[in-house]
PyMOL Python script that loads the backbone (N, CA, C, O; Angstrom):
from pymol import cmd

cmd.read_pdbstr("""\
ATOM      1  N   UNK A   1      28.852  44.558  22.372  1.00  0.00           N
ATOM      2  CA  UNK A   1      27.570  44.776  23.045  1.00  0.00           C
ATOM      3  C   UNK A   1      26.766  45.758  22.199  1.00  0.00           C
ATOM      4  O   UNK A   1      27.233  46.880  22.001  1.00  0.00           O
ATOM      5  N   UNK A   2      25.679  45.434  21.727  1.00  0.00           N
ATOM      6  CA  UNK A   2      24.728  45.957  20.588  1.00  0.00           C
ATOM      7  C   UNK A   2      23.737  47.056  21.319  1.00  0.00           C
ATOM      8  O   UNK A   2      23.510  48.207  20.948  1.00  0.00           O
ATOM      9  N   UNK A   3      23.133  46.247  22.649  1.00  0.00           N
ATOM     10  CA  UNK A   3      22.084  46.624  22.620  1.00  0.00           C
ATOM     11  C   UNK A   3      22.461  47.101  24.285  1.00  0.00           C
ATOM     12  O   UNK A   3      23.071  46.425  25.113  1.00  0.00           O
ATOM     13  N   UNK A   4      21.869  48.521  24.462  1.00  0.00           N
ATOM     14  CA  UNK A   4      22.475  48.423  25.997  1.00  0.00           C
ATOM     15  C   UNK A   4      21.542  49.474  26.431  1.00  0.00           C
ATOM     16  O   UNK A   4      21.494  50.361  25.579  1.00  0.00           O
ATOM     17  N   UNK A   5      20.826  49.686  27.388  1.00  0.00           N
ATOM     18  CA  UNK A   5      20.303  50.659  28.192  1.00  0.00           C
ATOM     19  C   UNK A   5      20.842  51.923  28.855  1.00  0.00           C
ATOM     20  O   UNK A   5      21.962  52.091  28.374  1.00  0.00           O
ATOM     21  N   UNK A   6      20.605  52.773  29.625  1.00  0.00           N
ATOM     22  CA  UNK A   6      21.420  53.931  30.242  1.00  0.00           C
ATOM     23  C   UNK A   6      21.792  53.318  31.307  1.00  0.00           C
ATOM     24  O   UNK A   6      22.978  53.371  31.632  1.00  0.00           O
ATOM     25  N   UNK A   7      20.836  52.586  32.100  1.00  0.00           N
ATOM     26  CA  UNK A   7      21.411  51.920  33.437  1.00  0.00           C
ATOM     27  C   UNK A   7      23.224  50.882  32.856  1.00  0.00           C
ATOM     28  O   UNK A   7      24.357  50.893  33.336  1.00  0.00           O
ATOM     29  N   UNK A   8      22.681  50.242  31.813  1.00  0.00           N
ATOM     30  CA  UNK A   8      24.184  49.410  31.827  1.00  0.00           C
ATOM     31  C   UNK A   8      25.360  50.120  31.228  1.00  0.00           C
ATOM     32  O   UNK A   8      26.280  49.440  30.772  1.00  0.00           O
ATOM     33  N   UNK A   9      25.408  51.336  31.193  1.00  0.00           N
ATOM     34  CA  UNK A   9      26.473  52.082  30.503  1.00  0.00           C
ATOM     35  C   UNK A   9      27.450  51.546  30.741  1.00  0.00           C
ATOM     36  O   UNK A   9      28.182  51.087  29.864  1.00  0.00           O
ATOM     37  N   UNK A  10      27.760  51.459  32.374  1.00  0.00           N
ATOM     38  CA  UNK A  10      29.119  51.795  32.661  1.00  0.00           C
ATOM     39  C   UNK A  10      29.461  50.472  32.758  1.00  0.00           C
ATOM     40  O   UNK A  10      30.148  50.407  33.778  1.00  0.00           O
ATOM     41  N   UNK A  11      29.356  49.213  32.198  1.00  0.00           N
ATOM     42  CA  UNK A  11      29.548  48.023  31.490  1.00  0.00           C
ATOM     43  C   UNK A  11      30.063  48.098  30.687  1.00  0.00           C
ATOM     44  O   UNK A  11      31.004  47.313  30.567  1.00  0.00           O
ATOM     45  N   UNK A  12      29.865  48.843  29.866  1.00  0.00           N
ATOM     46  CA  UNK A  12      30.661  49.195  28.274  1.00  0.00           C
ATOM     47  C   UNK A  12      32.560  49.428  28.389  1.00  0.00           C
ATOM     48  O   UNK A  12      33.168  50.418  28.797  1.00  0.00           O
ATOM     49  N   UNK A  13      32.955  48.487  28.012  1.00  0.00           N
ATOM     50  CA  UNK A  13      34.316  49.125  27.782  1.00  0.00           C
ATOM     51  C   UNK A  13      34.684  49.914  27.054  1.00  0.00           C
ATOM     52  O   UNK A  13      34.088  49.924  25.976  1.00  0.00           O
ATOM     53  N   UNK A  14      35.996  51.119  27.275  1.00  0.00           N
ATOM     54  CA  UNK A  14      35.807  52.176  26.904  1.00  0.00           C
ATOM     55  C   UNK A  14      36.230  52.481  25.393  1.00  0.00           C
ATOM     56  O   UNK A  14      36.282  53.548  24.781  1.00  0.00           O
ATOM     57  N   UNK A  15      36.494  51.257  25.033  1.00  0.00           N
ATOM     58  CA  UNK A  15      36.059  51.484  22.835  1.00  0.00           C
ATOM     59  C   UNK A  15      34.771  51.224  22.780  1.00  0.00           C
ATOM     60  O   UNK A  15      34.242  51.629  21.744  1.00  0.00           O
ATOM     61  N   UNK A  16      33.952  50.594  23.667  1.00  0.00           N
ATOM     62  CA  UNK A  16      32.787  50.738  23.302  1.00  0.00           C
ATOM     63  C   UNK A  16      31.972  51.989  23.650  1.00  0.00           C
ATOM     64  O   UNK A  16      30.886  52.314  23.170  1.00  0.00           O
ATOM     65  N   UNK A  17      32.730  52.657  24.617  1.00  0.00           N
ATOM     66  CA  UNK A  17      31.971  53.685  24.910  1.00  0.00           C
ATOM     67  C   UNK A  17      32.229  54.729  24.126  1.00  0.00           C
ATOM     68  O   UNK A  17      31.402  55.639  24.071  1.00  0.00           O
ATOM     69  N   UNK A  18      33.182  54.777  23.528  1.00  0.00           N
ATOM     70  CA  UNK A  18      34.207  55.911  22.621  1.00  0.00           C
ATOM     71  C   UNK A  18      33.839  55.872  21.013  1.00  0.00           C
ATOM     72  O   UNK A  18      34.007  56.716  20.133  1.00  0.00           O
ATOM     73  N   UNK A  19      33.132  54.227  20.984  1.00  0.00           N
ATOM     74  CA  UNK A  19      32.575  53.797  19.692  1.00  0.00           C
ATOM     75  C   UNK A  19      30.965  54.873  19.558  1.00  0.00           C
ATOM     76  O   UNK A  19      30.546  55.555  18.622  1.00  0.00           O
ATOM     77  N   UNK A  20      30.478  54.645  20.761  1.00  0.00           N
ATOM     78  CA  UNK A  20      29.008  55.082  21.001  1.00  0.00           C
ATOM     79  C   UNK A  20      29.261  56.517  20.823  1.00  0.00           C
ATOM     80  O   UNK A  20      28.609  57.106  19.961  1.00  0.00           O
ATOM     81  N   UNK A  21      30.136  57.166  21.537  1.00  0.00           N
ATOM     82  CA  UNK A  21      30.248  58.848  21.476  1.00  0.00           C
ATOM     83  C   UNK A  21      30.676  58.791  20.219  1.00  0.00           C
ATOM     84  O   UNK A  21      29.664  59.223  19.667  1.00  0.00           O
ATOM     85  N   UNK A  22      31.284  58.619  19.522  1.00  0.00           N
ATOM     86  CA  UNK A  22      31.866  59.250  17.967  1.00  0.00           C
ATOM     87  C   UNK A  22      30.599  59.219  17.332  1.00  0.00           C
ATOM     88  O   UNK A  22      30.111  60.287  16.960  1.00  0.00           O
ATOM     89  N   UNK A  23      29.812  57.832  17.102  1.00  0.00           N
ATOM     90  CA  UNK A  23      28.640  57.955  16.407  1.00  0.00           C
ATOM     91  C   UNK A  23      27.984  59.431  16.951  1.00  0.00           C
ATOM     92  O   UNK A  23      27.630  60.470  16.395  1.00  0.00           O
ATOM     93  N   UNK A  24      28.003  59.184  17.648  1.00  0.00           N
ATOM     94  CA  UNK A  24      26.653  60.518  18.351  1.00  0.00           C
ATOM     95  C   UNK A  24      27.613  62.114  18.056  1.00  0.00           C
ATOM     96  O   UNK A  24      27.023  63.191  18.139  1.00  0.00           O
ATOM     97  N   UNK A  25      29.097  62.043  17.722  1.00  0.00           N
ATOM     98  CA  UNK A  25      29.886  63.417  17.403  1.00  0.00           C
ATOM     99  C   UNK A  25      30.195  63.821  18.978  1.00  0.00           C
ATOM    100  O   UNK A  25      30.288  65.030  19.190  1.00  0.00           O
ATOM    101  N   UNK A  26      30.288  63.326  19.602  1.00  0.00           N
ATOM    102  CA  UNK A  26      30.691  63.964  21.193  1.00  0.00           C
ATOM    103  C   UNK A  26      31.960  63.553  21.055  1.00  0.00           C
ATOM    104  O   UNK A  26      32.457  62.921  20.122  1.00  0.00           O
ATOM    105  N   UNK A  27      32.629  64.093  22.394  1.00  0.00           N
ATOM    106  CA  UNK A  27      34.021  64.255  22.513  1.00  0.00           C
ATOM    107  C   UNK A  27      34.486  62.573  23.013  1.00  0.00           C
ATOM    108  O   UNK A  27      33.733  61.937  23.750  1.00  0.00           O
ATOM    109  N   UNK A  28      35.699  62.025  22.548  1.00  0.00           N
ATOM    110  CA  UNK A  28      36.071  60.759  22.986  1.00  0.00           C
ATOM    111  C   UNK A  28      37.240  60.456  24.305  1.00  0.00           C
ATOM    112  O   UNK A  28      37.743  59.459  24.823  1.00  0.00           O
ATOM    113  N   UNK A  29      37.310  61.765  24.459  1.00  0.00           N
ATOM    114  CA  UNK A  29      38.875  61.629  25.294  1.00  0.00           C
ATOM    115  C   UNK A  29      37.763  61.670  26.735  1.00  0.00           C
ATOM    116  O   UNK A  29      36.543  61.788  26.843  1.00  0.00           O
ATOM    117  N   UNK A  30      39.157  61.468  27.950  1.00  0.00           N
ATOM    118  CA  UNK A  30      38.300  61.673  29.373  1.00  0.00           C
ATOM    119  C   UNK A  30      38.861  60.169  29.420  1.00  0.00           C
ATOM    120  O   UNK A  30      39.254  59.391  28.551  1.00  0.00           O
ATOM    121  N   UNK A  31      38.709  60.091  30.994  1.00  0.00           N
ATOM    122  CA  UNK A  31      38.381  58.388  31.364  1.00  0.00           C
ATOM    123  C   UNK A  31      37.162  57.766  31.551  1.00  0.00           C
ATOM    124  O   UNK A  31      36.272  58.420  31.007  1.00  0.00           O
ATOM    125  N   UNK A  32      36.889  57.091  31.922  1.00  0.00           N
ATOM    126  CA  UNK A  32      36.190  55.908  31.709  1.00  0.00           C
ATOM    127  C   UNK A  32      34.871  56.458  32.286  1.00  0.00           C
ATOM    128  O   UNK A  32      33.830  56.133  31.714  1.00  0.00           O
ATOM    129  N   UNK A  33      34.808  57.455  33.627  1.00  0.00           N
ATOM    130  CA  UNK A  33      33.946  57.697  34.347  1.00  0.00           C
ATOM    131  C   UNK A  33      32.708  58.896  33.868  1.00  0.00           C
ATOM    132  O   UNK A  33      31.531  59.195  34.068  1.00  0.00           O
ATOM    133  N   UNK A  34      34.277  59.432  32.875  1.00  0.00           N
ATOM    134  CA  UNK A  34      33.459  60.839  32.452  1.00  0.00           C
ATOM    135  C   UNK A  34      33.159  60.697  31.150  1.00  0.00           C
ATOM    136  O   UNK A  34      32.584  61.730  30.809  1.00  0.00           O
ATOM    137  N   UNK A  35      33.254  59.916  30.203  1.00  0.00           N
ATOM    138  CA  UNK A  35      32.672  58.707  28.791  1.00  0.00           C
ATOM    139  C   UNK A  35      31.693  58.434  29.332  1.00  0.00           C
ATOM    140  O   UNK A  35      30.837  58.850  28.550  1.00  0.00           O
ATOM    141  N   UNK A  36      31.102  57.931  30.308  1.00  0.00           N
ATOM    142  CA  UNK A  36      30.155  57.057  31.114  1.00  0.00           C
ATOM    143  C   UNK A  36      29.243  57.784  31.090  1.00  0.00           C
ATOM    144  O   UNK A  36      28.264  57.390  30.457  1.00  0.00           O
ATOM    145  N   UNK A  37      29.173  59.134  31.756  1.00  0.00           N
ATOM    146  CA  UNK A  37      28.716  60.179  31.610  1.00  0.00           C
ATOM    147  C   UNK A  37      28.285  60.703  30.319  1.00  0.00           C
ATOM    148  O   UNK A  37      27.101  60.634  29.990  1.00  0.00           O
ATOM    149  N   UNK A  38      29.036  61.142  29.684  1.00  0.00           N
ATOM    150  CA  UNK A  38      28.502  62.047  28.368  1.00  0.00           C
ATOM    151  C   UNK A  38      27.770  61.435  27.621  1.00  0.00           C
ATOM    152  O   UNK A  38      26.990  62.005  26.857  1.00  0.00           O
ATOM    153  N   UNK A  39      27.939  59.704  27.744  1.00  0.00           N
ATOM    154  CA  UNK A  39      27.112  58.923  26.883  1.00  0.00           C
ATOM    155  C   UNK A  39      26.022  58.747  27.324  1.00  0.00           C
ATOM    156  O   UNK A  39      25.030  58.804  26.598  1.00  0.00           O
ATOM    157  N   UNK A  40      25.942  58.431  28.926  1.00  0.00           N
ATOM    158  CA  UNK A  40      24.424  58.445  30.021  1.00  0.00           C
ATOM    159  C   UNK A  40      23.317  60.150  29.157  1.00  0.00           C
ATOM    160  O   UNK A  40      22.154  60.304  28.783  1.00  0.00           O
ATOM    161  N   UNK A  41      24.296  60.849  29.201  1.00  0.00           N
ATOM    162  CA  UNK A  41      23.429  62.144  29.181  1.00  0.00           C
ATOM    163  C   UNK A  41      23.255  62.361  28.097  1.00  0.00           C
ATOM    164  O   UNK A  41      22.306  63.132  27.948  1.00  0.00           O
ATOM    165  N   UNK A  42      23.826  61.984  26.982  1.00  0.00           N
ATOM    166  CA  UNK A  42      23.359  62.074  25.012  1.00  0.00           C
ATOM    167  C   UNK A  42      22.434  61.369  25.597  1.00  0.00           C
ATOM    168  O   UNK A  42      21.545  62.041  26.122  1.00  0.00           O
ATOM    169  N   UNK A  43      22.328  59.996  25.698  1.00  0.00           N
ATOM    170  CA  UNK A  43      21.371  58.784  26.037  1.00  0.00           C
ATOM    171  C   UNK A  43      20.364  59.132  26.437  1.00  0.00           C
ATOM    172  O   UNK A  43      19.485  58.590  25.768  1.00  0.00           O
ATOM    173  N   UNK A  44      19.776  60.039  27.519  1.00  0.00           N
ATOM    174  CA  UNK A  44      18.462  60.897  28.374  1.00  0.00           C
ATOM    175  C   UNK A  44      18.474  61.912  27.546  1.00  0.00           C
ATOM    176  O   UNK A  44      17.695  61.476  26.698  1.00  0.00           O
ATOM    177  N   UNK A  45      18.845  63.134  27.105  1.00  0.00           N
ATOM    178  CA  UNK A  45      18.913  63.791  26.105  1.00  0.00           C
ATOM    179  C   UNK A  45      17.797  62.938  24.621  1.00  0.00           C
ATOM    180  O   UNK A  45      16.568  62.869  24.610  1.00  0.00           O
ATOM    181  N   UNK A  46      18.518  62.546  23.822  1.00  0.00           N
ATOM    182  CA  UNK A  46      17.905  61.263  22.865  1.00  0.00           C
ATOM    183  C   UNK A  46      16.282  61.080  23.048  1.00  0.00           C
ATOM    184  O   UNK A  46      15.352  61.531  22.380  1.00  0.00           O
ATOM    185  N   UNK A  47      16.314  60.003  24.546  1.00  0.00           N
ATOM    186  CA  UNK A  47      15.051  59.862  24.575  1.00  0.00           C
ATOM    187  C   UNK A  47      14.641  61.098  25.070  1.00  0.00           C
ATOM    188  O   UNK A  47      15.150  61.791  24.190  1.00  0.00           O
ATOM    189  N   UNK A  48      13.971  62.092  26.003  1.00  0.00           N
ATOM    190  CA  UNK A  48      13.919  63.133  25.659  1.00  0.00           C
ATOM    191  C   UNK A  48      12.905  64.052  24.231  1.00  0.00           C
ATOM    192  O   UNK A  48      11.995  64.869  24.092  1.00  0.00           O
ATOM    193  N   UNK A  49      13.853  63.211  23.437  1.00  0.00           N
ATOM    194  CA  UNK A  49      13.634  64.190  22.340  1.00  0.00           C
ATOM    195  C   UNK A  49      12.637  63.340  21.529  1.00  0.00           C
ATOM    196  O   UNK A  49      11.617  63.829  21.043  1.00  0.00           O
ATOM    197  N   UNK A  50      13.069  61.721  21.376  1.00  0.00           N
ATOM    198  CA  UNK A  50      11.805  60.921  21.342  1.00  0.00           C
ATOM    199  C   UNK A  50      10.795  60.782  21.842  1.00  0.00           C
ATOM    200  O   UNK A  50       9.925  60.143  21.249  1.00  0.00           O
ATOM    201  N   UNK A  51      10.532  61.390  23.240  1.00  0.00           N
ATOM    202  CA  UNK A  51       9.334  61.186  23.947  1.00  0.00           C
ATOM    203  C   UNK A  51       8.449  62.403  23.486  1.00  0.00           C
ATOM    204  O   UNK A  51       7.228  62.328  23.353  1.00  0.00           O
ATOM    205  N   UNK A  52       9.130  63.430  23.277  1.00  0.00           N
ATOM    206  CA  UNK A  52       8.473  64.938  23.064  1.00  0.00           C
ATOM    207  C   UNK A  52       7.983  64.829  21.135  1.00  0.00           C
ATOM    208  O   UNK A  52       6.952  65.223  20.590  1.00  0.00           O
ATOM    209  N   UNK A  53       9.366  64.049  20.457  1.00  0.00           N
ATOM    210  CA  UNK A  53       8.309  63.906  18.812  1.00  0.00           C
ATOM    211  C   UNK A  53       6.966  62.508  18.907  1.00  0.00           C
ATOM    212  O   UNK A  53       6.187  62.194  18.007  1.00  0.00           O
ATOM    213  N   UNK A  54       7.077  61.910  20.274  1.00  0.00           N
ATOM    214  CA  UNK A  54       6.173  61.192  20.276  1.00  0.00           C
ATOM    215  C   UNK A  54       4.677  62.193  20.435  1.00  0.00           C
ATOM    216  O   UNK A  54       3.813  62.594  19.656  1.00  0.00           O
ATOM    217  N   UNK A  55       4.878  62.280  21.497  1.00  0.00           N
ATOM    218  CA  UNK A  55       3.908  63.024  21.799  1.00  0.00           C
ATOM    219  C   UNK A  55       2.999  64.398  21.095  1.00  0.00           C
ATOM    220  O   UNK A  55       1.902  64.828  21.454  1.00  0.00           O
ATOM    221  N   UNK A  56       4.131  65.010  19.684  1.00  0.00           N
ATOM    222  CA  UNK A  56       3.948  65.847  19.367  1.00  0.00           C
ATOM    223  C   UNK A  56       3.189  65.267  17.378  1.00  0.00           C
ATOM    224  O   UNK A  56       2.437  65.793  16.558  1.00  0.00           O
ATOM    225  N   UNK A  57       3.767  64.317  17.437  1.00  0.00           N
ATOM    226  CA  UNK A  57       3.425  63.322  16.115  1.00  0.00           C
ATOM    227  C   UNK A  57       2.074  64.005  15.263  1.00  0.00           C
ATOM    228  O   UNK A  57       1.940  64.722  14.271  1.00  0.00           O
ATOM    229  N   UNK A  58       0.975  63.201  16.473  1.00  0.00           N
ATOM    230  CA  UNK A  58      -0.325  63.545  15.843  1.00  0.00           C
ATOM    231  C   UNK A  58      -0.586  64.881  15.788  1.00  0.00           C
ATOM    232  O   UNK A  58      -0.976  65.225  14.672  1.00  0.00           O
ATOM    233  N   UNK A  59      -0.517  65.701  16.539  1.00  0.00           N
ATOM    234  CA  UNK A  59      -0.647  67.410  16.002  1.00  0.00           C
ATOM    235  C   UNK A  59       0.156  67.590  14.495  1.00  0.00           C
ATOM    236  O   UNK A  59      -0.402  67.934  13.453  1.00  0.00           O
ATOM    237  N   UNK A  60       1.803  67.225  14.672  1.00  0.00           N
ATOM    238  CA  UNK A  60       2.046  67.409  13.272  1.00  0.00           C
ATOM    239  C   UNK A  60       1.377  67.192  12.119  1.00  0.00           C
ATOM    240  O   UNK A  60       1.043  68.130  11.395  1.00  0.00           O
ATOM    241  N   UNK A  61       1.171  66.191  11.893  1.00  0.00           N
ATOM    242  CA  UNK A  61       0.257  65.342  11.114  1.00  0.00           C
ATOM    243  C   UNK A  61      -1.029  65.841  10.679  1.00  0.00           C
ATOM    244  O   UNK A  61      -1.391  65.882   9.503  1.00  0.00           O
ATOM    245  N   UNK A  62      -1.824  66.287  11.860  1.00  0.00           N
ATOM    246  CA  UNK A  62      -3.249  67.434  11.830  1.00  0.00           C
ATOM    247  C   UNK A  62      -2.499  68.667  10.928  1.00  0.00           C
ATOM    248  O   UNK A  62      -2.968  69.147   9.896  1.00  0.00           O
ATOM    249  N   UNK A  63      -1.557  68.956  11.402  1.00  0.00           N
ATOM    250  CA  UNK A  63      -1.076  70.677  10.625  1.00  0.00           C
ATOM    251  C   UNK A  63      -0.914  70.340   9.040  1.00  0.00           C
ATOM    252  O   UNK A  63      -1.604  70.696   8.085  1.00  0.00           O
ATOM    253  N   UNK A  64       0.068  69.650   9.099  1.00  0.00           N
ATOM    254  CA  UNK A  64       0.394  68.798   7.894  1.00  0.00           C
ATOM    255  C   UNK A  64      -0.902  68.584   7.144  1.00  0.00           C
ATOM    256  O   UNK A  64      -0.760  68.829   5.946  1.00  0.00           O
ATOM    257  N   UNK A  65      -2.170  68.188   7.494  1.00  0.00           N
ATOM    258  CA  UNK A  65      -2.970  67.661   6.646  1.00  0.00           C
ATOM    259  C   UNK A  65      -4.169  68.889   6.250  1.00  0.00           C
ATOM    260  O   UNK A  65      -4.793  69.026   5.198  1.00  0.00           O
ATOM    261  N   UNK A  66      -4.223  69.724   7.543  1.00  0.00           N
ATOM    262  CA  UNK A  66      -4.569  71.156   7.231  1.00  0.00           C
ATOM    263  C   UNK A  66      -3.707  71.729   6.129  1.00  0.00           C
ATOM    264  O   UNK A  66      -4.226  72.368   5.214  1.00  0.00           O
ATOM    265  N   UNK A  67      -2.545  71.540   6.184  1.00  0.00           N
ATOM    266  CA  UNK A  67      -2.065  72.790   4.941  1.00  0.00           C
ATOM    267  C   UNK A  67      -2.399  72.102   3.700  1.00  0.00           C
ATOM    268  O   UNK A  67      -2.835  72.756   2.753  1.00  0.00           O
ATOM    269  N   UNK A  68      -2.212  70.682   3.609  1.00  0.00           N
ATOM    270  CA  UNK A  68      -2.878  69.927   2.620  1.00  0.00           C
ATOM    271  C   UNK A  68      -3.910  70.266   1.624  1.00  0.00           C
ATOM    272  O   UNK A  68      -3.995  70.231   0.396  1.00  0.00           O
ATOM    273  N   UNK A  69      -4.876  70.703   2.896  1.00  0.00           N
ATOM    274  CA  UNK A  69      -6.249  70.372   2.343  1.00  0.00           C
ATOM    275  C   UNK A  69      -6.253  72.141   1.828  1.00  0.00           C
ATOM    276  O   UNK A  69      -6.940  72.321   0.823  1.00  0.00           O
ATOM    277  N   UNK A  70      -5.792  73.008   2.216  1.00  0.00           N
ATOM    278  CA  UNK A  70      -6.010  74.568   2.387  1.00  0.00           C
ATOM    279  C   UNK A  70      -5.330  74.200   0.958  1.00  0.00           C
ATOM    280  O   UNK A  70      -6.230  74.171   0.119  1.00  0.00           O
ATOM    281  N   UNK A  71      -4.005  73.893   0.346  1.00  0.00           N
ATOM    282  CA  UNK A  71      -3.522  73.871  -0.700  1.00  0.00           C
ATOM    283  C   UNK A  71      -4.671  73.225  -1.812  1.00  0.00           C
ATOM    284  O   UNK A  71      -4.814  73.718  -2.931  1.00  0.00           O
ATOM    285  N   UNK A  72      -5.245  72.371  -1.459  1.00  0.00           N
ATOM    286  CA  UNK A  72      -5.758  71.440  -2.702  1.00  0.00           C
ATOM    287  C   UNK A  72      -7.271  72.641  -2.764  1.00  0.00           C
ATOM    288  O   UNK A  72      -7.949  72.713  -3.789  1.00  0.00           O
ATOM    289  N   UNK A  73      -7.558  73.406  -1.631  1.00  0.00           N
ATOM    290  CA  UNK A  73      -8.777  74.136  -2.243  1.00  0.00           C
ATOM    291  C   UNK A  73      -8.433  75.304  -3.026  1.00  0.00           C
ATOM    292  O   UNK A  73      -9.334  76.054  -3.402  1.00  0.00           O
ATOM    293  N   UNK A  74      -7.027  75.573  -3.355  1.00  0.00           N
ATOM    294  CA  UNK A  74      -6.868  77.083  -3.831  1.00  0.00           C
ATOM    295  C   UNK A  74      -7.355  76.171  -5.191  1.00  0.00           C
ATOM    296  O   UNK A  74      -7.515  76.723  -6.280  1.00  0.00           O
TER     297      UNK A  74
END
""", "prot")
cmd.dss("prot")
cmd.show_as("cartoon", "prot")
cmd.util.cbc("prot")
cmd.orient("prot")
């Protein structure tokens, strides 16, 4: 299973779930319920952190192009 949402976690069998936590460096042991878990909450965590560099993008970009331009006038 490739492609999976937070709602279908607990679908995942638990090499797949143990597959998903190693990538991400979290802990693999626990049963099935509490894998389910740590992966749900990397998972909200994650996006999270995508929603906030979304949102934060175009300011970067403005700063970024300010120091740009401040550099190219020295």
């Amino acid at each position: 299973m490739a492609d999976f949402d937070i709602e279908s976690v607990s679908r995942l069998r638990v090499i797949e779930l143990r597959e998903q936590l190693t990538k991400r460096g979290l802990p693999t042991t626990g049963l099935k319920e509490e894998l389910v878990k740590r992966l749900r909450d990397a998972m909200e965590s994650e996006q999270s952190i995508r929603e906030v560099s979304d949102e934060s993008s175009p300011e970067i970009r403005e700063r970024i192009k300010a120091v740009g331009e401040k550099e190219q006038a020295r």
